[in-house]
N, CA, C and O atoms as a GROMACS GRO file, in nm:
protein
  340
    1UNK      N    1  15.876  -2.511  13.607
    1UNK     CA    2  15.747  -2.450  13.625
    1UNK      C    3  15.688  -2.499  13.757
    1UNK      O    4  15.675  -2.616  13.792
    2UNK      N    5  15.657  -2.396  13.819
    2UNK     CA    6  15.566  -2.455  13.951
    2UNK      C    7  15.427  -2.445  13.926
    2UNK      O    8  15.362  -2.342  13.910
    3UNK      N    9  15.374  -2.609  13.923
    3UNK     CA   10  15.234  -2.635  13.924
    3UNK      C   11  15.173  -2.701  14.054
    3UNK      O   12  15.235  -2.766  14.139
    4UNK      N   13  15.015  -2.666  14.052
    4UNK     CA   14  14.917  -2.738  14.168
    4UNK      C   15  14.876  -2.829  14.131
    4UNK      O   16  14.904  -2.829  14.011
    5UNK      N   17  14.807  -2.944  14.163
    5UNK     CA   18  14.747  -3.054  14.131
    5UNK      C   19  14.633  -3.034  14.212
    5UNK      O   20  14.664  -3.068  14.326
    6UNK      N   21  14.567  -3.011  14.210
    6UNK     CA   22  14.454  -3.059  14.279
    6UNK      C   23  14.386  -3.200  14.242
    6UNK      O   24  14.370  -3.246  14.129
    7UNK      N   25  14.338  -3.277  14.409
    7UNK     CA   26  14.296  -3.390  14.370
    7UNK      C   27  14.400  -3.464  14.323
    7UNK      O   28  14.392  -3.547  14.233
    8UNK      N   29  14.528  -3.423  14.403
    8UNK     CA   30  14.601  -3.526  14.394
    8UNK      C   31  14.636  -3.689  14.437
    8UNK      O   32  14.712  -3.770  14.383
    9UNK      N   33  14.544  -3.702  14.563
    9UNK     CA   34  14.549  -3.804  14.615
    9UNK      C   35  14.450  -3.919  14.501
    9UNK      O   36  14.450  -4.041  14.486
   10UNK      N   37  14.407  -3.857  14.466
   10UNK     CA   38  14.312  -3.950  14.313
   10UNK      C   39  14.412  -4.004  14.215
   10UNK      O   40  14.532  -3.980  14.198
   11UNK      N   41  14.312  -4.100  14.144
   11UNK     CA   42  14.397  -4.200  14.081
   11UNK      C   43  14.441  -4.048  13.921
   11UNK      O   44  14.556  -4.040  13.877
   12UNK      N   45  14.392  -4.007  13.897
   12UNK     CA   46  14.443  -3.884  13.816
   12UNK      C   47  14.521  -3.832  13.837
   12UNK      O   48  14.619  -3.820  13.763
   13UNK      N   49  14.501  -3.772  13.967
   13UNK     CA   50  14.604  -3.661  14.036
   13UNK      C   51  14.732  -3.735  14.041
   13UNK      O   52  14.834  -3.724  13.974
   14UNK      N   53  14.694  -3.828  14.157
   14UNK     CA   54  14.888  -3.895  14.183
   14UNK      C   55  14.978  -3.919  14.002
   14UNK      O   56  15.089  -3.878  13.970
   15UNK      N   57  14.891  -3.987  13.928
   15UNK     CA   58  14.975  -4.040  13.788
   15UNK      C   59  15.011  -3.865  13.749
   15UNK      O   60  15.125  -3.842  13.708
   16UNK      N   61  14.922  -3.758  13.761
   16UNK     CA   62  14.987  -3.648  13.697
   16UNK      C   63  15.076  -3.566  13.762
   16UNK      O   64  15.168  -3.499  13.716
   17UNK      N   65  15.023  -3.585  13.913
   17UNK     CA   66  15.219  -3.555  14.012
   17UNK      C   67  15.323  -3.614  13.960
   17UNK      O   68  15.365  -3.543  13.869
   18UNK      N   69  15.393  -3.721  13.973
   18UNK     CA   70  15.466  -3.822  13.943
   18UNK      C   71  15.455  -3.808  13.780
   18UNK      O   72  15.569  -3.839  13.745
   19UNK      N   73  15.405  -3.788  13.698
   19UNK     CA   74  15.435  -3.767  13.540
   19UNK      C   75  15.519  -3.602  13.533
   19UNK      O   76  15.630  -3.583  13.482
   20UNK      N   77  15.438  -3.506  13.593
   20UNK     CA   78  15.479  -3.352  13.608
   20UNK      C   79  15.619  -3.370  13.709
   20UNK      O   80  15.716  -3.302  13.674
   21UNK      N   81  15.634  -3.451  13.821
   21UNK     CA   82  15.782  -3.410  13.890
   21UNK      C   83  15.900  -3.486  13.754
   21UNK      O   84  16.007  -3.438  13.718
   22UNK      N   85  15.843  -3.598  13.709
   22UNK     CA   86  15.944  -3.698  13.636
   22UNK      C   87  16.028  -3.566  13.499
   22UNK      O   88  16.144  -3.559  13.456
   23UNK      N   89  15.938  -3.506  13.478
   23UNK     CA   90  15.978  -3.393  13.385
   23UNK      C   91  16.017  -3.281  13.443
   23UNK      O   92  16.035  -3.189  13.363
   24UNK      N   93  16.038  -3.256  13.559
   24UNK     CA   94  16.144  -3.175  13.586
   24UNK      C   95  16.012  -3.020  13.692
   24UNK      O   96  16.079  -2.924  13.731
   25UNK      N   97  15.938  -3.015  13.709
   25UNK     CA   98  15.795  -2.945  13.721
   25UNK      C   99  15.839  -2.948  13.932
   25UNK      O  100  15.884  -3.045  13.993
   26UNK      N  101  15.812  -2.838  13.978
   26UNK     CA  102  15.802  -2.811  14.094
   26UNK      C  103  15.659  -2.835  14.137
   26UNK      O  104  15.592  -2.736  14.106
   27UNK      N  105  15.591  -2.921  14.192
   27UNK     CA  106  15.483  -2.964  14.191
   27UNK      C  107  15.445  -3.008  14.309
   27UNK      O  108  15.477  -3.106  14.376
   28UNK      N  109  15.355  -2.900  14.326
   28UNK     CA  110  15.261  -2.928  14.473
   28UNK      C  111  15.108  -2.967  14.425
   28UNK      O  112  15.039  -2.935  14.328
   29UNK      N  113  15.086  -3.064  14.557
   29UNK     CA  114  14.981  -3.144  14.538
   29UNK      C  115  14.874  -3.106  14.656
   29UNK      O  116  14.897  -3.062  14.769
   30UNK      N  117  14.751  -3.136  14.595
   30UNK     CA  118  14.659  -3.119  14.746
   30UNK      C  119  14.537  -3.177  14.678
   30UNK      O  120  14.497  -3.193  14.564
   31UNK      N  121  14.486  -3.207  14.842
   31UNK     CA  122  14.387  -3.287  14.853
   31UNK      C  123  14.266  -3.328  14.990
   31UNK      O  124  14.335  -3.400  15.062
   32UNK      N  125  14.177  -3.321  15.033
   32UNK     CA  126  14.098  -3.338  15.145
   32UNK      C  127  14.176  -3.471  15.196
   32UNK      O  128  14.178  -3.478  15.319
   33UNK      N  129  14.229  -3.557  15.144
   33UNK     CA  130  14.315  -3.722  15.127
   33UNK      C  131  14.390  -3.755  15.158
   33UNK      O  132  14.441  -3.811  15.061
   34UNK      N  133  14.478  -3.772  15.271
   34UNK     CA  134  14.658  -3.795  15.251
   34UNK      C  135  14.691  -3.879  15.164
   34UNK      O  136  14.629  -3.982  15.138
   35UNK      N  137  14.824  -3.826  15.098
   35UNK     CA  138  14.850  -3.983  15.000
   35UNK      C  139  15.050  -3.914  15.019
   35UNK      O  140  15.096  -3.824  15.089
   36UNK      N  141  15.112  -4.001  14.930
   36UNK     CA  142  15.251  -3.981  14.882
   36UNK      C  143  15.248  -3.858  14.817
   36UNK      O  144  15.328  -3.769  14.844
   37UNK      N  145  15.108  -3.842  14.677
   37UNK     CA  146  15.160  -3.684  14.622
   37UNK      C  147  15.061  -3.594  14.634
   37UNK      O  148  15.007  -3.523  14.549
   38UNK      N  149  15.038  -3.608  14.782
   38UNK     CA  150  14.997  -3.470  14.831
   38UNK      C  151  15.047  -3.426  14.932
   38UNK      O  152  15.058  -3.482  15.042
   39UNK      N  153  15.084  -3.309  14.895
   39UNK     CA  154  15.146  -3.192  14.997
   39UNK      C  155  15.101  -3.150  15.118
   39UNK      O  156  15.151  -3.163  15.229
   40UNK      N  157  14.935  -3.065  15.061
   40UNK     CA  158  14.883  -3.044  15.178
   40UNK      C  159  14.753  -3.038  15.174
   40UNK      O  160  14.702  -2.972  15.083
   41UNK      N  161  14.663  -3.109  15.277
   41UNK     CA  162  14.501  -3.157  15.308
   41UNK      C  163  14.451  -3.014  15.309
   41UNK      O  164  14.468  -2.930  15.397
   42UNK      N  165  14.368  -3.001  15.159
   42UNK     CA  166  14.297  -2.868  15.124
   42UNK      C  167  14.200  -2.924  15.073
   42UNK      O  168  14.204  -3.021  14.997
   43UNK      N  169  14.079  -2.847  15.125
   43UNK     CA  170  13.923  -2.839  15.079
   43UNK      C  171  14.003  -2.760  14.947
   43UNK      O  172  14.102  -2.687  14.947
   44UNK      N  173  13.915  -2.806  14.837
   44UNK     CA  174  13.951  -2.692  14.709
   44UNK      C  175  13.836  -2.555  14.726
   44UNK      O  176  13.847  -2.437  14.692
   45UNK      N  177  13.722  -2.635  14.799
   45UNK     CA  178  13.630  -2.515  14.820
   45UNK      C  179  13.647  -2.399  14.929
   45UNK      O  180  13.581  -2.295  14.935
   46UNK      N  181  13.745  -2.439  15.009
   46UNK     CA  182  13.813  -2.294  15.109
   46UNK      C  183  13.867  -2.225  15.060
   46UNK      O  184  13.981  -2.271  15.049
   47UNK      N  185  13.857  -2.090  14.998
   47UNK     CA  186  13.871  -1.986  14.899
   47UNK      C  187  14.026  -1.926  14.958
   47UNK      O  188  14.121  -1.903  14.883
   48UNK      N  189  14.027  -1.908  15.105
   48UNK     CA  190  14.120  -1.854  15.128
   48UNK      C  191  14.275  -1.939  15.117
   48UNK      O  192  14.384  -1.901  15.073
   49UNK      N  193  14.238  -2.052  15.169
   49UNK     CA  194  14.340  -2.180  15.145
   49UNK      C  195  14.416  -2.179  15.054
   49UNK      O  196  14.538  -2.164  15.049
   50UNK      N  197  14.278  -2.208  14.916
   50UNK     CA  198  14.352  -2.208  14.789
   50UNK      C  199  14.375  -2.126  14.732
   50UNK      O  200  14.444  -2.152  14.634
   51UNK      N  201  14.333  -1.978  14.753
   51UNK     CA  202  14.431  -1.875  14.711
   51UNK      C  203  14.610  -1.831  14.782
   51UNK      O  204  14.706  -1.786  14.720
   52UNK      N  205  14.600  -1.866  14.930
   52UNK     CA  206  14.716  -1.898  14.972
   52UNK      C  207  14.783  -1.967  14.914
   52UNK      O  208  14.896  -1.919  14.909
   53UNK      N  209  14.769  -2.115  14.834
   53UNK     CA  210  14.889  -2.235  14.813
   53UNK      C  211  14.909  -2.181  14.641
   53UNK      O  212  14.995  -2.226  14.565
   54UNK      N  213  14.796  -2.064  14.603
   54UNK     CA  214  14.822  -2.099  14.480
   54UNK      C  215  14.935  -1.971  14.431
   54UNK      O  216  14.955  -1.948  14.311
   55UNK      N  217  14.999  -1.897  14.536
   55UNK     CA  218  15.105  -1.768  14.586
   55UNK      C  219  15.180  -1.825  14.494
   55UNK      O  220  15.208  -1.943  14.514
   56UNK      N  221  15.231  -1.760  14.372
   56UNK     CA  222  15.360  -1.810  14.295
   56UNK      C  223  15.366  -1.937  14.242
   56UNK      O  224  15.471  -2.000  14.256
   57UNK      N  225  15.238  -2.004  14.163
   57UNK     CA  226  15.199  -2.089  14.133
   57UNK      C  227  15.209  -2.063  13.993
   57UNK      O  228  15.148  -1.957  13.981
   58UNK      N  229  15.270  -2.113  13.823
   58UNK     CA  230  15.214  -2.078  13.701
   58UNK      C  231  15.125  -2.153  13.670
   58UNK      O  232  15.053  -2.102  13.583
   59UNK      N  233  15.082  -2.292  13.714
   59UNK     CA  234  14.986  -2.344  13.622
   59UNK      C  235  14.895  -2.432  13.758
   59UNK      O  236  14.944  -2.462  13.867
   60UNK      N  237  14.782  -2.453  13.723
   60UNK     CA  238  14.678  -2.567  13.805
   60UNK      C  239  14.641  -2.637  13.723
   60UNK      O  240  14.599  -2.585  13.620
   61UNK      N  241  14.642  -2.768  13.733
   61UNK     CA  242  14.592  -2.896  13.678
   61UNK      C  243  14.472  -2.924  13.755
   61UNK      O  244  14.484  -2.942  13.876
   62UNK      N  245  14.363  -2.928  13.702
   62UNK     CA  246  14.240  -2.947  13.848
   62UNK      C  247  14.209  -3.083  13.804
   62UNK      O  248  14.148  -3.112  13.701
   63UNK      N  249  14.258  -3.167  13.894
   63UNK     CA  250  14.195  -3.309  13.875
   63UNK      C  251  14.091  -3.367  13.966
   63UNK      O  252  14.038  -3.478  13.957
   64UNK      N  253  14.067  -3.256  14.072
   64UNK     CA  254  13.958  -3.290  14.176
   64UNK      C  255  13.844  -3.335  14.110
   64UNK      O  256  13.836  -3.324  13.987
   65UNK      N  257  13.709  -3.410  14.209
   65UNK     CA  258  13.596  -3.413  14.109
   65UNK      C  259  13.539  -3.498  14.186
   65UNK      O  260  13.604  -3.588  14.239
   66UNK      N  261  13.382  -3.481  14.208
   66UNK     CA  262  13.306  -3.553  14.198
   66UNK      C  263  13.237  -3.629  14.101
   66UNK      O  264  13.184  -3.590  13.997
   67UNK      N  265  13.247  -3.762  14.158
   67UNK     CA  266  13.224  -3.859  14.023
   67UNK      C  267  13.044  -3.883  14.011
   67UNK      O  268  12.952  -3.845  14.084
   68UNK      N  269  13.047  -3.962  13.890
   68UNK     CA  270  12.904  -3.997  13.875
   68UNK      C  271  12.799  -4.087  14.020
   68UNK      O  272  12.687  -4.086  14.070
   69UNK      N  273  12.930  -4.155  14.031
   69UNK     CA  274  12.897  -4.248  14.159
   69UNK      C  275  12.858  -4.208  14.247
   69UNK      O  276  12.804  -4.290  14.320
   70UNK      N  277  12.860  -4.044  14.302
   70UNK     CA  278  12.830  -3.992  14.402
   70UNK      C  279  12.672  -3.941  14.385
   70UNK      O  280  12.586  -3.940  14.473
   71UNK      N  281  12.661  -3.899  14.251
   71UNK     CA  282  12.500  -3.883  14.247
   71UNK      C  283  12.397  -4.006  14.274
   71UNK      O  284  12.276  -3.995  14.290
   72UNK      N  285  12.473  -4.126  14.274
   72UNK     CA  286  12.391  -4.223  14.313
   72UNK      C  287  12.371  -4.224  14.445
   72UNK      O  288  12.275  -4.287  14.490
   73UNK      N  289  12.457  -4.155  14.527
   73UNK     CA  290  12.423  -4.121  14.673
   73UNK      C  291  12.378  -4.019  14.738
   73UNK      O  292  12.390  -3.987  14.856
   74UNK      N  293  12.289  -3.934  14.589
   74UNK     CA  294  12.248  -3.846  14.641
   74UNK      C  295  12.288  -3.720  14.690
   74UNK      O  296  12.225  -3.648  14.768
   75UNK      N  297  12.466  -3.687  14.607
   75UNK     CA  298  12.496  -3.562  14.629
   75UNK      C  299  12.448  -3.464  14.539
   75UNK      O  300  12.440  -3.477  14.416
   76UNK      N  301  12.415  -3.360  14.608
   76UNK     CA  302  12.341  -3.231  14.547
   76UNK      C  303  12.432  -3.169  14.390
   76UNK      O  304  12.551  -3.139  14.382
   77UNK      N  305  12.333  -3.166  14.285
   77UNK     CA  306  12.364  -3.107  14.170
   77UNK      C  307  12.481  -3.015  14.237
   77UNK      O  308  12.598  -3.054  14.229
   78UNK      N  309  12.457  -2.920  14.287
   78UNK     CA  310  12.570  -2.794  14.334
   78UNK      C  311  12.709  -2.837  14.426
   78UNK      O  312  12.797  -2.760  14.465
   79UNK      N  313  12.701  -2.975  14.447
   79UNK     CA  314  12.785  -3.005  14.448
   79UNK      C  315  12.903  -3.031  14.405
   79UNK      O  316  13.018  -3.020  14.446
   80UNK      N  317  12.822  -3.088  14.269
   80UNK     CA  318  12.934  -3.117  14.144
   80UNK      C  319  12.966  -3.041  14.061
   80UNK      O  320  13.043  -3.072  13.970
   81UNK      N  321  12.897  -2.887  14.078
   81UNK     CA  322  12.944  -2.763  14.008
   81UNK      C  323  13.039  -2.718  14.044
   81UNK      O  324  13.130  -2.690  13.966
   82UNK      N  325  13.049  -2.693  14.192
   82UNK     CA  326  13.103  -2.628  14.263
   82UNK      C  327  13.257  -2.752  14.259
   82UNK      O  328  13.357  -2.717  14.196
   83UNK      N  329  13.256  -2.845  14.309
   83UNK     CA  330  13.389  -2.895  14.262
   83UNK      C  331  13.455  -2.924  14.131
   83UNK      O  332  13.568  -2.908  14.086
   84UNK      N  333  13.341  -2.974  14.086
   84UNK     CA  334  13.459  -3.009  13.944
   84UNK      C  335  13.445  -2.889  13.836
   84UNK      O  336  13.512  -2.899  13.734
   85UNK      N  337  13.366  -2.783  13.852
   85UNK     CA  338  13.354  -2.643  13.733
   85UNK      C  339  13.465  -2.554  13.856
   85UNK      O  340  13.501  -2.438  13.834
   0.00000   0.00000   0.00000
């Protein structure tokens, strides 16, 4: 099965790359982040991007997300809709 990860460079994402390739899963990763299991540096919010990577894709795992920690710095409610919904 070919799956996306989003928010792979996160401590979520990478353990569910590396759990999804270990089982046999064609698995592309992305992320604003470089890391080992990401493929390729994608805003999840560039519409066109991620409809491009997601070409012949069966499944998305969305592990992206803004955390709680970030509202302590004052990122906008619509922030955290818009990434993690």
């Amino acid at each position: 099965m070919r799956v996306l990860v989003t928010g792979s460079s996160g401590r979520l994402g990478a353990v569910t790359v590396k759990h999804l390739c270990s089982h046999g899963h064609d698995v592309t990763g992305i992320d604003e982040i470089s890391a080992e299991t990401t493929d390729e540096q994608i805003d999840i919010l560039n519409k066109e991007a991620v409809l491009a990577i997601t070409k012949n894709i069966d499944a998305i795992v969305h592990t992206a997300a803004i955390h709680g920690k970030h509202y302590e710095l004052n990122y906008p409610r619509e922030a955290f809709i818009d990434v993690n919904i």
